[in-house]
Phi, psi and omega in degrees: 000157195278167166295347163311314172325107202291332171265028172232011174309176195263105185275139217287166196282138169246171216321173155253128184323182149273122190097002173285176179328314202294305207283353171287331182287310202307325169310327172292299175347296186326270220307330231245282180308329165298303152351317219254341186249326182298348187249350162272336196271336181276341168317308195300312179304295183326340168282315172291300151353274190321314184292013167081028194272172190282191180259340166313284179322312185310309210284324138331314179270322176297300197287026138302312192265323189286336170284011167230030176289317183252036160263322169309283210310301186302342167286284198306329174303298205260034051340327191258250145036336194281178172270141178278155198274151187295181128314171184245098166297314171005277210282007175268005158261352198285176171257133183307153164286152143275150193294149186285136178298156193218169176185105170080028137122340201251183172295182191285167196250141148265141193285161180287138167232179208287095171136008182247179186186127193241144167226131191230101155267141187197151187299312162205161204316113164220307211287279185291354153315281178348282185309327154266017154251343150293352181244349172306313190289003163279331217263113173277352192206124163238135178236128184243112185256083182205146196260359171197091191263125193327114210280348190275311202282332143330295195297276175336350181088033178277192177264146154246137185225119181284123186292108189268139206280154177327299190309329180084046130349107131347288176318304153290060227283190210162159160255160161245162200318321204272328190280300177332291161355275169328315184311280235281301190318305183290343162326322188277342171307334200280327155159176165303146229225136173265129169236095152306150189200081143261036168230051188289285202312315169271346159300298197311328174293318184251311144336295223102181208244282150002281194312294199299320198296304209321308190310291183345299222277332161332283174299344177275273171002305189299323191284342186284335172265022160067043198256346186191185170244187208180085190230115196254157189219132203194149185253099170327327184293343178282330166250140170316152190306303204307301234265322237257276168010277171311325161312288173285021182260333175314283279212111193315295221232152181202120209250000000 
């Protein structure tokens, strides 16, 4: 018979069994999206891990993240389910704009001066490095409340002030929010004071969360009588959205 022969066709494919084609791609599907979250959650430790946090924090910071696992999942549904958006041809006949000059990723930055407070969120201090390293040199006095504080502004003679723990450890020295405080008041008598902050997350750890806000909103006050300026850098991810909320209801400006 020719290859034509209607009794030597290829008969058509039928449905799939269970453990056939269809459900082995779902199985891949599956296990490939789980893989794909298991390798964001460990990154994500891994990014904290680096900023030098205690294992208290770490434990603080992961049940942070674990209490938005399903406002995520629900978001990524509804991001995949939604319909995609078309293009805008407009602005692809318009003639490009030129790039705006950048630094460290953001618009250009202008330093800060005595009465403003800035909040930089960013997963770990960058933005706001940037930002405090243009603005130290207007400053006769910069205090870096930080366990691991940004080495160009060290190097420069700014203060450094380490957060020191609830218990008062010997072993672990430190300040506590009211002796920071203090620092910072009499300093300011002196003329105006730049304050760096990337160490909310270990005030909230060793403090309380009430306590670290109460200091913020403290240091903000200060900068509204143009006694110093007030720049903080905090990983959005460390807080419930309401604690977040609050937190920038502090801060003229929030990046």
């Amino acid at each position: 018979m020719s290859a034509r022969d209607p009794d030597r066709s290829i008969p058509p494919p039928e449905p799939d069994a269970p453990g056939g084609p269809g459900d082995d791609e779902y199985a891949r599907g599956y296990s490939e999206g789980y893989g794909e979250g298991l390798r964001e959650a460990l990154k994500e430790i891994l990014q904290n891990a680096s900023r030098g946090h205690t294992a208290q924090e770490l434990r603080f910071l992961v049940e942070s993240r674990l209490a938005r696992v399903g406002e995520d999942v629900e978001r990524k549904r509804r991001s995949l389910l939604g319909p995609p958006r078309r293009p805008a041809w407009g602005p692809l006949l318009r003639a490009p704009r030129p790039a705006e000059p950048t630094i460290l990723g953001a618009v250009a930055v202008v330093p800060m001066r005595p009465g403003e407070t800035v909040l930089v969120r960013e997963s770990r201090p960058g933005q706001a490095v940037g930002l405090l390293d243009q603005s130290a040199p207007a400053f006769a006095r910069v205090f870096l409340i930080s366990n691991r504080p940004p080495a160009a502004a060290a190097a420069r003679g700014a203060t450094v002030l380490s957060v020191g723990p609830a218990s008062g450890d010997p072993t672990r020295p430190g300040l506590s929010p009211g002796e920071i405080a203090g620092r910072i008041r009499e300093a300011a008598e002196g003329g105006p004071v730049l304050v760096y902050l990337d160490a909310f997350e270990r005030l909230a750890t060793e403090y309380s969360l009430e306590t670290s806000l109460k200091f913020v909103q403290w240091t903000s006050e200060e900068a509204a009588a143009k006694r110093l300026a007030f720049l903080a850098s905090v990983d959005p991810a460390s807080l419930e959205p309401k604690d977040l909320g609050r937190l920038q209801r502090a801060f003229q400006s929030v990046r």
